[in-house]
KOLVEX-828730 format. One line per 2 residues: their letters; for each residue x, y, z of C-alpha. Coordinates in Angstrom, 3 decimals. Example, Ala and Ser with C-alpha at 12.3 -4.5 7.8 and 13.67 -1.06 7.14 Angstrom:
// residues 2
as> 12.300/-4.500/7.800 ~ 13.670/-1.060/7.140
***
This chain:
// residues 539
xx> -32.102/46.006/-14.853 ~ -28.574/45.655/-12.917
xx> -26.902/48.597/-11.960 ~ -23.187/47.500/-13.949
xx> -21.570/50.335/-12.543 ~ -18.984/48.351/-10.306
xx> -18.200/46.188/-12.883 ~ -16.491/48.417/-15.127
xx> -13.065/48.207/-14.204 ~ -10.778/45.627/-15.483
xx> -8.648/43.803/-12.875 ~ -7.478/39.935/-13.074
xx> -10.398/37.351/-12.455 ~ -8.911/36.445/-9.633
xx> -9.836/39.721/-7.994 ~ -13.879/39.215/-8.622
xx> -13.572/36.281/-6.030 ~ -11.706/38.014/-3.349
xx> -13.613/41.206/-3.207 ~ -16.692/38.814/-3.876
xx> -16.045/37.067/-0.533 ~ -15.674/40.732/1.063
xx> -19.179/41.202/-0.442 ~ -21.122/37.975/0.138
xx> -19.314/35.760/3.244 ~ -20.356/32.626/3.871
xx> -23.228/32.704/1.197 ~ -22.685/29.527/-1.353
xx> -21.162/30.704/-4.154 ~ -21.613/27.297/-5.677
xx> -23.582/23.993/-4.681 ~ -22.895/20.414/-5.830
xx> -23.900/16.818/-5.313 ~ -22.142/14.984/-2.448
xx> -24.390/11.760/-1.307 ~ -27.078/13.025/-3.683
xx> -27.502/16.274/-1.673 ~ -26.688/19.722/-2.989
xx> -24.131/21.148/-0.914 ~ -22.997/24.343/-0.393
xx> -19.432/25.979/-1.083 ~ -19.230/29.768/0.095
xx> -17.199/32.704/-1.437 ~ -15.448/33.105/1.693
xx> -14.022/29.338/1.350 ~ -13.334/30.123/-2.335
xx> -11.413/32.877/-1.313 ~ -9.455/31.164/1.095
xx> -8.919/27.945/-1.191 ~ -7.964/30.499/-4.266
xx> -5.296/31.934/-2.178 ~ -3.945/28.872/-0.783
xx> -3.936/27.508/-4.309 ~ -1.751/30.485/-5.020
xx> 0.705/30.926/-2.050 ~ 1.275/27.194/-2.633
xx> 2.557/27.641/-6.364 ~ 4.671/30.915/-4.978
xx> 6.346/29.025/-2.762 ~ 6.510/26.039/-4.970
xx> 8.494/28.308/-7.363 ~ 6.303/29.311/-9.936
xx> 7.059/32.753/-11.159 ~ 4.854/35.933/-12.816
xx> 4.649/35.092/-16.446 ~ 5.005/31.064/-16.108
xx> 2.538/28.524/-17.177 ~ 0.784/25.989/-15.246
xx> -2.008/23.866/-16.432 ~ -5.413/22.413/-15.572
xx> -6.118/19.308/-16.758 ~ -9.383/17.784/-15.326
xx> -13.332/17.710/-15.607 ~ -15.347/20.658/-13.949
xx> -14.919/20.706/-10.119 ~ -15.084/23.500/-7.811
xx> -11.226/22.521/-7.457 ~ -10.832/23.367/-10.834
xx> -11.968/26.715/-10.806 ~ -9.733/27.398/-7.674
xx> -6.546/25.594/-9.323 ~ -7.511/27.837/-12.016
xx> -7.609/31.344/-10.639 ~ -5.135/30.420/-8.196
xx> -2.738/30.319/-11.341 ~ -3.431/33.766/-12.035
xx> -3.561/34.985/-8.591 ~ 0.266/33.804/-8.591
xx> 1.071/36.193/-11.566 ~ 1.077/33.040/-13.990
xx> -0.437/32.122/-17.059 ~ -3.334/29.489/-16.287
xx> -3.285/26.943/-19.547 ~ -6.552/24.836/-19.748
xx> -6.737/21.543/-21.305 ~ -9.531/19.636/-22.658
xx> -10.440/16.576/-20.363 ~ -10.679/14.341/-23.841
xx> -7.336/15.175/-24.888 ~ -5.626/12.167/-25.650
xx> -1.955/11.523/-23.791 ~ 0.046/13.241/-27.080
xx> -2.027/16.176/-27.252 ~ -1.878/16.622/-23.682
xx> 2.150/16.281/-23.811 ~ 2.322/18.903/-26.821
xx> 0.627/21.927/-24.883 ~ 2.365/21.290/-21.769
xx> 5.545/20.986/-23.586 ~ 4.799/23.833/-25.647
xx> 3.531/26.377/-23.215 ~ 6.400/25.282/-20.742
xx> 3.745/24.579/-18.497 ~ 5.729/23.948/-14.790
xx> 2.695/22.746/-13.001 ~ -0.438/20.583/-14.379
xx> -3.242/20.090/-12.264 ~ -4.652/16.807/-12.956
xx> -8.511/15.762/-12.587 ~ -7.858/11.922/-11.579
xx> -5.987/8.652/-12.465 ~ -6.676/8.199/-15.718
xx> -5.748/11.935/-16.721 ~ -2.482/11.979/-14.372
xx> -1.557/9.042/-16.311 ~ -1.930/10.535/-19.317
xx> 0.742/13.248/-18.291 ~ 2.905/10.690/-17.198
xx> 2.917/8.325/-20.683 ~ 5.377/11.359/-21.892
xx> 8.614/10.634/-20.592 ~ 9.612/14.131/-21.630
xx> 7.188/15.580/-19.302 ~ 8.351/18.255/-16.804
xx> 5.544/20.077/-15.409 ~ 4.773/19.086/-11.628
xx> 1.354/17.064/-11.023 ~ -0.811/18.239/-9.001
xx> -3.693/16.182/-7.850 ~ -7.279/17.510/-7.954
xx> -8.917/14.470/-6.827 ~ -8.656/14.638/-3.240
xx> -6.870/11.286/-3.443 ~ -3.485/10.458/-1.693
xx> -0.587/11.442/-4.224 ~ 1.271/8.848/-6.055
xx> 5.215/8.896/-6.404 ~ 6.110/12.488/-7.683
xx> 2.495/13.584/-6.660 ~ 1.089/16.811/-5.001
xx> -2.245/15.832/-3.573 ~ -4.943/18.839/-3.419
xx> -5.052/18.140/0.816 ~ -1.195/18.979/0.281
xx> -1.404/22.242/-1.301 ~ -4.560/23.022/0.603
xx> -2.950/22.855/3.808 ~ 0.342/23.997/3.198
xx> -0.824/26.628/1.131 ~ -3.616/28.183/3.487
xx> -1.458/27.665/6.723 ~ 1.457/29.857/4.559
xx> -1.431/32.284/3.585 ~ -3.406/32.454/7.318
xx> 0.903/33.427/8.572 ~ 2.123/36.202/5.634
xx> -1.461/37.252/3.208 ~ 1.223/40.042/1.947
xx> 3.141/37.503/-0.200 ~ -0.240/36.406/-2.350
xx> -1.722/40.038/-1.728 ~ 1.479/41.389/-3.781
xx> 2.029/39.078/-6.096 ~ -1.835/39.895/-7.048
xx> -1.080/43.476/-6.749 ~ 1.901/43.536/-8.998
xx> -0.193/41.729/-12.236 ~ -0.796/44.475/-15.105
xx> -3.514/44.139/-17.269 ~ -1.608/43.932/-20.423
xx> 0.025/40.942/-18.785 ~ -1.042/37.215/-20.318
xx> -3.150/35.724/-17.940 ~ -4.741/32.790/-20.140
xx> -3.160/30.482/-22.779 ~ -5.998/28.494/-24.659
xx> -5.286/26.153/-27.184 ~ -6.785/26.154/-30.517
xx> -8.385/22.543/-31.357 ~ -8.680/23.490/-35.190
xx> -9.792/21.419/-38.253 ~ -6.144/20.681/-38.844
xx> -2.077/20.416/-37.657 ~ -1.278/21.151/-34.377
xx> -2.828/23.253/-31.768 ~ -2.194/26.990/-31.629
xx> -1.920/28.335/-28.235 ~ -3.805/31.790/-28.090
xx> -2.274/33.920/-24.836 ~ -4.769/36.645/-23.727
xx> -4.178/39.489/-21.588 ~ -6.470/40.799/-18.745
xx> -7.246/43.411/-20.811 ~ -8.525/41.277/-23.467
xx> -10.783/39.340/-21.506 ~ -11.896/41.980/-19.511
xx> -12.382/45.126/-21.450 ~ -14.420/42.193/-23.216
xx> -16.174/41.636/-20.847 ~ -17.273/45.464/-20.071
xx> -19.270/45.369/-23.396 ~ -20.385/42.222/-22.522
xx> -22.290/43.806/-19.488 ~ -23.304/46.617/-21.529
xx> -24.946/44.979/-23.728 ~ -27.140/42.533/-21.718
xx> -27.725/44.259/-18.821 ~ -31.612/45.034/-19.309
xx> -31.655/41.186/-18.776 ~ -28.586/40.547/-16.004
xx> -30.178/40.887/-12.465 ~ -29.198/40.483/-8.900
xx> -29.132/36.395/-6.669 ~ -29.213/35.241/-9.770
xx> -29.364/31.225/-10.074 ~ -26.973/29.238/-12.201
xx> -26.958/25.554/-13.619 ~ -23.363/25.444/-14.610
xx> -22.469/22.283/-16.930 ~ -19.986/23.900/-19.991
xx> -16.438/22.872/-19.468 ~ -14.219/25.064/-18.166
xx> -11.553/24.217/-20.022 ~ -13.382/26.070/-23.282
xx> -13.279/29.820/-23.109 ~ -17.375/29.908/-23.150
xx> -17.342/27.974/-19.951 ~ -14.086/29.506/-18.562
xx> -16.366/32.629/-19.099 ~ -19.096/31.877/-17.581
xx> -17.653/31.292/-14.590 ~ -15.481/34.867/-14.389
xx> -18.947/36.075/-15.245 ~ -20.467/34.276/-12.091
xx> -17.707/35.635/-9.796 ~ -17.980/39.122/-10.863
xx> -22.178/39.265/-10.739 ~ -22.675/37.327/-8.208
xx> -23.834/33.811/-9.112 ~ -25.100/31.122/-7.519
xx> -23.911/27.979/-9.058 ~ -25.359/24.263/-9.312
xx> -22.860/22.121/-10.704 ~ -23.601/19.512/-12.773
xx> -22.397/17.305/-15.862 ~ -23.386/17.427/-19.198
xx> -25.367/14.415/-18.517 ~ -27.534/15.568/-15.464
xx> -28.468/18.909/-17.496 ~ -31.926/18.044/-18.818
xx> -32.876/16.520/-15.268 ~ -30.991/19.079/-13.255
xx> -32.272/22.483/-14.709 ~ -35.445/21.008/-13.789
xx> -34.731/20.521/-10.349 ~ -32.448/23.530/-9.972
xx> -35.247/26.186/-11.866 ~ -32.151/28.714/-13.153
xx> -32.829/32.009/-13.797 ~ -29.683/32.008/-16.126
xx> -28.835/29.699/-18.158 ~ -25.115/29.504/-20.871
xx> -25.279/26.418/-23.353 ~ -24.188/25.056/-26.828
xx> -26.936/24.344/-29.377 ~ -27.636/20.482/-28.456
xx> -29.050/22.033/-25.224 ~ -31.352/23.758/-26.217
xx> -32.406/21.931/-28.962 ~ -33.100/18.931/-26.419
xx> -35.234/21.226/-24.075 ~ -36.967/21.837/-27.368
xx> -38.116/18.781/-28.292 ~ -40.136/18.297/-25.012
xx> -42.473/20.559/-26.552 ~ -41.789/20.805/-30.191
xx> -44.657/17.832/-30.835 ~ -47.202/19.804/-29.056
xx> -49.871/21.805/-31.239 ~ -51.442/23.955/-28.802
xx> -49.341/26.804/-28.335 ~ -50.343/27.457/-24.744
xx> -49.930/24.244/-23.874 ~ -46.209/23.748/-25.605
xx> -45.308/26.958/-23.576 ~ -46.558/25.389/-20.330
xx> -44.424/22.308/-21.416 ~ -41.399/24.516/-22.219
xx> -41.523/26.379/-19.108 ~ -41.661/22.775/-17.171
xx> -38.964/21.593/-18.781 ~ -36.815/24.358/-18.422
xx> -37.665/24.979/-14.213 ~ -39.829/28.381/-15.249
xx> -37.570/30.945/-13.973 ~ -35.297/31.600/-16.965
xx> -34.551/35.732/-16.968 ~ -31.200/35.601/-19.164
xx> -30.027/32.781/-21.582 ~ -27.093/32.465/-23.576
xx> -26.592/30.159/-26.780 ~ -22.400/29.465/-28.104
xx> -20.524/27.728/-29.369 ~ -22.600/27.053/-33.077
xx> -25.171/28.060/-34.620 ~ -28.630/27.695/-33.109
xx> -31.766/26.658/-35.738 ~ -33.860/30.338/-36.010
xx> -36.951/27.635/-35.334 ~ -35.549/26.857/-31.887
xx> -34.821/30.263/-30.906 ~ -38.961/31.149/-32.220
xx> -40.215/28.397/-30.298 ~ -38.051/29.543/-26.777
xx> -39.000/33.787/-27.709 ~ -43.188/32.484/-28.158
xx> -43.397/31.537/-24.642 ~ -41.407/34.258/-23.451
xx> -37.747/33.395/-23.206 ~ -35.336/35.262/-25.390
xx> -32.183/33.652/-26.162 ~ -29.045/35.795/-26.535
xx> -26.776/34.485/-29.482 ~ -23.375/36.209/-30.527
xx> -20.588/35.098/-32.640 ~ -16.814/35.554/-31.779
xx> -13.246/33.282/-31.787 ~ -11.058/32.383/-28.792
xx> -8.753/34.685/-30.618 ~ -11.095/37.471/-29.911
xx> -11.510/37.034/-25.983 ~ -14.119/35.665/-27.124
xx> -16.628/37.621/-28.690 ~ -17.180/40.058/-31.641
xx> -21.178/40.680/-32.094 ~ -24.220/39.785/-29.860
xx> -27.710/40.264/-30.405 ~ -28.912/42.612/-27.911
xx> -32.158/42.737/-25.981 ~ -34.633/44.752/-27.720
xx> -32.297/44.946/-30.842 ~ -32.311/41.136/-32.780
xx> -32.482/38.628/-35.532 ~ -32.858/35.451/-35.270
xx> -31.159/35.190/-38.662 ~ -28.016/36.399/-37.576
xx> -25.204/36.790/-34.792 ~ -25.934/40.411/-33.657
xx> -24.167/43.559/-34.015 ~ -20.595/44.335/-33.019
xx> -19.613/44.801/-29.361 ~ -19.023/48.780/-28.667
xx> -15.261/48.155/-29.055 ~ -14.962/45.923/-31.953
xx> -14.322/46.891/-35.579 ~ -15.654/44.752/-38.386
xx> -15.033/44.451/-41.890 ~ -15.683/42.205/-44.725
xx> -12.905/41.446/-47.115 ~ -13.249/40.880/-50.968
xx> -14.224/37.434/-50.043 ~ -16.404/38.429/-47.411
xx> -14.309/36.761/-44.634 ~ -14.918/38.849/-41.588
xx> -11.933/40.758/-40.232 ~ -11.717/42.010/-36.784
xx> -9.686/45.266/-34.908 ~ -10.425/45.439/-31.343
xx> -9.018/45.723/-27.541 ~ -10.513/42.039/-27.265
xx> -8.315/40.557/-30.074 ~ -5.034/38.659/-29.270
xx> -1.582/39.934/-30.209 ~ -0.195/36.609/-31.920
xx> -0.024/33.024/-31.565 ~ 2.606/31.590/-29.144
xx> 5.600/30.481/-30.579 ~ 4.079/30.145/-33.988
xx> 5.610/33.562/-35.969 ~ 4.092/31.774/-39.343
xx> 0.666/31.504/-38.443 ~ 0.428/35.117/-36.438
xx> 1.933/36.519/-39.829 ~ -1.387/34.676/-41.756
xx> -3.425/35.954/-39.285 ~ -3.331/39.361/-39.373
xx> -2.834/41.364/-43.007 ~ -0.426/44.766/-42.871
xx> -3.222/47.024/-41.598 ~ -3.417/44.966/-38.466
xx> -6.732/43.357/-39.154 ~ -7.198/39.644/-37.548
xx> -8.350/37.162/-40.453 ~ -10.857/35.220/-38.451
xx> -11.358/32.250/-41.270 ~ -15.184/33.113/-41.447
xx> -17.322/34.059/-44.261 ~ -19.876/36.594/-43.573
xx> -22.174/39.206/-44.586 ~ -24.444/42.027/-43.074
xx> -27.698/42.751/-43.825 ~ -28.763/46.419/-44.316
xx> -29.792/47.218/-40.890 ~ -26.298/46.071/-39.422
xx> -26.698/42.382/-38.590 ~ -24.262/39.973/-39.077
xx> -24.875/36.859/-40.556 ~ -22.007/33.776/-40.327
xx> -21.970/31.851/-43.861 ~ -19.613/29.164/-43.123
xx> -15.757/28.596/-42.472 ~ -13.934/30.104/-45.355
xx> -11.901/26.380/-46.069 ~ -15.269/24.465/-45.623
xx> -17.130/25.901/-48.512 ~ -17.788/23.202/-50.719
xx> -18.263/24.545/-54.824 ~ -20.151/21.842/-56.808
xx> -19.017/21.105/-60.529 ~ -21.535/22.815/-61.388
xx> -20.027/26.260/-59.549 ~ -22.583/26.629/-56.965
xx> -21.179/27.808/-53.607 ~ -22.275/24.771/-50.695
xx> -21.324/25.530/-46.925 ~ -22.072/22.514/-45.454
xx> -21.938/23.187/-41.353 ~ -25.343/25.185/-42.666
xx> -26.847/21.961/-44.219 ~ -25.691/19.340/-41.471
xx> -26.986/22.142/-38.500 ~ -30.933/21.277/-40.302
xx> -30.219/17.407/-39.122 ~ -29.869/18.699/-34.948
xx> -33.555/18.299/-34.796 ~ -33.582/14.501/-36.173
xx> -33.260/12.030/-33.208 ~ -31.922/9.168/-35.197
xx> -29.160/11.370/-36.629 ~ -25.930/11.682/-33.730
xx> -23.716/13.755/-36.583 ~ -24.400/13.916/-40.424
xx> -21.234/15.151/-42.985 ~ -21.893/16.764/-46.234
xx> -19.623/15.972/-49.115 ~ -19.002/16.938/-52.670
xx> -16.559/19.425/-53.591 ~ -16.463/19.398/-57.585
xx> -19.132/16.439/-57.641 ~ -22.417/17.325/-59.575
xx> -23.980/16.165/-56.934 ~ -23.963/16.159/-52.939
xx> -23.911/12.861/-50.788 ~ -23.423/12.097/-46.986
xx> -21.652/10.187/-44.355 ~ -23.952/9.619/-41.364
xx> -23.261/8.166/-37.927 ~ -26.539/7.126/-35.849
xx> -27.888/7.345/-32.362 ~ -27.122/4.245/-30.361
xx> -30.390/3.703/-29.685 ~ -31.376/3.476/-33.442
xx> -31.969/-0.530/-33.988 ~ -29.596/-1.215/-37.101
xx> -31.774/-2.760/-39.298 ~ -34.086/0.304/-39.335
xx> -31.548/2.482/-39.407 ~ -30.946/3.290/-43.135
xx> -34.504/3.207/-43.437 ~ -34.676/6.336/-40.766
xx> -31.858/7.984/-42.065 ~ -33.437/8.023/-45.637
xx> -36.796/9.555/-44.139 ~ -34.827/12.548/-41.975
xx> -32.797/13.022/-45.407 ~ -35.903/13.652/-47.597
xx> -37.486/16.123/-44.824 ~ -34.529/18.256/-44.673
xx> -33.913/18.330/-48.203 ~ -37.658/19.684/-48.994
xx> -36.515/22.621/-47.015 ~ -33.527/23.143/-49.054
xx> -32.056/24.706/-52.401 ~ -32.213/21.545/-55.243
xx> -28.414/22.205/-55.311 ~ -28.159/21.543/-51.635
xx> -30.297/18.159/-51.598 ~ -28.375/15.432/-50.222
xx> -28.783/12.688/-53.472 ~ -26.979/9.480/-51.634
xx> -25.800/8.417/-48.396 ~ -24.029/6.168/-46.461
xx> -24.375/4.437/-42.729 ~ -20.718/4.365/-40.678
xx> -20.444/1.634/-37.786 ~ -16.976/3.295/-37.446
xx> -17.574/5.889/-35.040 ~ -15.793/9.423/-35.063
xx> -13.322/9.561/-32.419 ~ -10.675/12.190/-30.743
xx> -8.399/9.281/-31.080 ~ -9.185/8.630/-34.600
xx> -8.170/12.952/-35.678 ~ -11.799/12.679/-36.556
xx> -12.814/15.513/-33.778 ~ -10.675/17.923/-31.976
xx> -10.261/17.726/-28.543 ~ -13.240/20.066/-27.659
xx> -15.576/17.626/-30.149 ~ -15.357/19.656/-33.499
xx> -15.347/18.322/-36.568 ~ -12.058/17.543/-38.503
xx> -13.983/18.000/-41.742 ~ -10.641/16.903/-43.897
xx> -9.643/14.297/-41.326 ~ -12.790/12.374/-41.531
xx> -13.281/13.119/-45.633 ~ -9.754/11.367/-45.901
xx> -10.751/8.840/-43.803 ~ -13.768/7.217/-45.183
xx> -13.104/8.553/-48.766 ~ -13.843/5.080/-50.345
xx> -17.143/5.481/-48.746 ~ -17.837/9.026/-50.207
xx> -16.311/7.982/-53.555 ~ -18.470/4.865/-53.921
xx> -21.591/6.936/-53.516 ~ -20.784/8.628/-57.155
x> -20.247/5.539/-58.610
***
């Protein structure tokens, strides 16, 4: 068990890293590819490259309270962009790498971002294709700027020479932050409209963050060994990181891609991922009928050291999280909003369900309402949406409780249990209650199926749009699709049974409004858009 002791005080997340390099030197602090070798980046050059990042905005003219963005894939640069923000007294904004060039536009516009650091090419001309643009580009990319450019060996140089001359100017400016200040602005992707930017203070994040430690540290535990793949950009990523930097971690970086091989190669003793993750290190030993044997294959394919594991994001099937706890992993799942810094419950260690999110963090106050959407009071939860009076008025009712949009319920030892978005629940002609997101989760296990939708609000029946695999040959595909159908619905409630379905070649795009930016579903988006589809199955 850690000793959590000196991580009980808020400060900025800035702070973690500079008393971090104080603590650990030239040890890596993270490791990446270069030439196909992992190579080593140390805590003292974060450091360094944090506060160069930051003297270089200070001088540049950004002020304490400002915004300045980060647009880009994960890099080591992005998490030093990042905190460099904050280290300046600004507000860091992160957006998604997928966003298209209008979405991109609207948050820097609307957050009055004056800087945006941009990943590459392609995402600095995305910036650019809005003329209105004002925020200053920054390059991440290592690549010579372009007209009206920073490049990174710009600010790197003129930053850290400013920083090696006067560290008072960045050593005050991170002195002077307050943890009630805003220190993050995440956007929202939502189901519909525009984006909602959610500003959260240090305080948020980090008092947060404190009953985040408390509850997991019987499994948190010293040089502990990282395979870090979840954006950045998305609070759950964006945490794990400020988690890294305050415990400790070691770091592989990787892409989403390189996961399955990498954790092999890599053998992390923690691991943070969304659902697909895990359910893909499942099925390497999910076929297997001899338990010790699907164990042995489990433990393979996950590198064999795995101490602490975290699941976000969505649900995760209770079979998956069995399978992991029978050879001897436990998988910590929770529940919470970006709204709430993130989270609200957690399962603990030695107190869980598999059939639920946990209990509420020792802060947090929870409450059903007549409805039984979940309502939250807490140090975590935001103060309002920015610029958006209207929707910070819907989100909160006169008592001052936060309306998270969730349906839930607890069972009678104290669990939660999530029941579905409050909008998505789908109520048959018949009057039975559907949530869907709990029938389409039961298809993550079926390799032929890449995303399933339920449909069927007032129909007496349900039916299904369903996009395949690529690798699904197309003239077997309905044929598949049919078989995965029938399994799932023998496990299901005759009112939930899928009755007819269709096969989309149209694919569902960011471009499209059929997912957010982050990859959600835009359950009304895509029901609009292949309604003739949907309608035809019913006729």
């Amino acid at each position: 068990m850690m000793d959590i002791s000196a991580y009980l005080d808020v400060a900025p997340a800035p702070r973690a890293v500079v008393d971090g390099a104080t603590r650990h030197g030239d040890a890596a602090r993270f490791y990446r590819r270069v030439d196909g070798q992992w190579t080593g980046y140390s805590w003292a050059r974060f450091a360094a490259d944090l506060r160069g990042a930051a003297r270089y905005l200070i001088d540049a003219g950004l002020e304490p309270g400002q915004c300045a963005a980060v647009f880009a894939h994960n890099s080591i640069e992005w998490a030093v962009a990042a905190l460099g923000i904050q280290a300046a007294g600004a507000i860091m904004v992160p957006i998604y790498p997928a966003s298209t060039s209008e979405q991109a536009a609207y948050i820097l516009d609307h957050s009055d971002a004056a800087f945006v650091f941009c990943g590459d090419d392609e995402l600095a001309d995305r910036v650019c294709a809005n003329a209105g643009n004002r925020a200053r580009i920054i390059r991440l990319d290592h690549k010579a700027a372009r007209d009206a450019e920073t490049s990174w060996i710009e600010l790197a140089e003129v930053g850290g020479i400013a920083d090696n001359a006067d560290a008072s100017v960045v050593d005050d400016r991170l002195a002077a932050i307050d943890n009630d200040d805003i220190g993050l602005m995440l956007y929202t992707s939502g189901t519909s409209g525009r984006p909602k930017g959610v500003p959260l203070s240090h305080n948020n994040t980090g008092l947060n963050a404190v009953d985040w430690f408390h509850n997991n540290q019987a499994l948190l535990h010293e040089d502990a060994v990282d395979l870090f793949w979840l954006p950045m950009s998305h609070i759950f990523g964006f945490g794990e990181l400020c988690l890294g930097n305050t415990l400790g971690f070691t770091s592989y970086m990787c892409t989403p891609q390189q996961v399955m091989d990498e954790i092999v190669d890599v053998k992390p003793t923690t691991f943070y991922s969304v659902p697909a993750y895990w359910e893909k290190l499942a099925r390497t030993a999910m076929a297997e009928p001899d338990e010790t044997k699907r164990t042995e294959r489990l433990l393979a394919a996950t590198g064999g050291r795995l101490r602490f594991c975290l699941s976000g994001g969505a649900g995760l099937k209770r079979e998956i999280k069995e399978l992991f706890y029978a050879a001897g992993i436990l998988i910590i799942e929770g529940y919470g909003l970006t709204e709430t810094s993130p989270t609200l419950t957690i399962n603990r260690p030695g107190e869980f369900r598999f059939d639920s999110v946990g209990k509420p963090l020792a802060s947090v106050q929870l409450k059903l309402a007549d409805d039984g959407e979940i309502l939250a009071k807490g140090p975590n939860v935001f103060s309002g949406y920015h610029k958006n009076p209207e929707a910070t008025a819907a989100a909160f009712d006169e008592d001052g409780w936060f309306h998270t949009g969730d349906i839930g319920r607890f069972t009678e030892d104290g669990f939660l249990q999530i029941v579905d978005r409050k909008k998505d629940i789908l109520v048959t002609a018949g009057g039975k209650n559907v949530a869907p997101a709990n029938i389409e989760l039961r298809f993550c296990d079926e390799p032929v199926i890449e995303q399933l939708v339920v449909y069927g609000d007032d129909k007496k029946y349900l039916v299904a749009g369903v996009w395949v695999s690529e690798d699904v040959d197309a003239g077997e595909a309905e044929r598949l699709v049919g078989e995965a159908i029938q399994r799932v619905n023998g496990e299901l409630a005759r009112f939930e049974t899928i009755k007819k379905f269709f096969v989309s070649q149209t694919p569902l795009t960011v471009a499209d409004g059929h997912l957010t930016s982050s990859l959600k579903l835009r359950r009304k988006a895509v029901y609009k858009a292949f309604e003739r589809q949907f309608e035809a199955l019913y006729g």
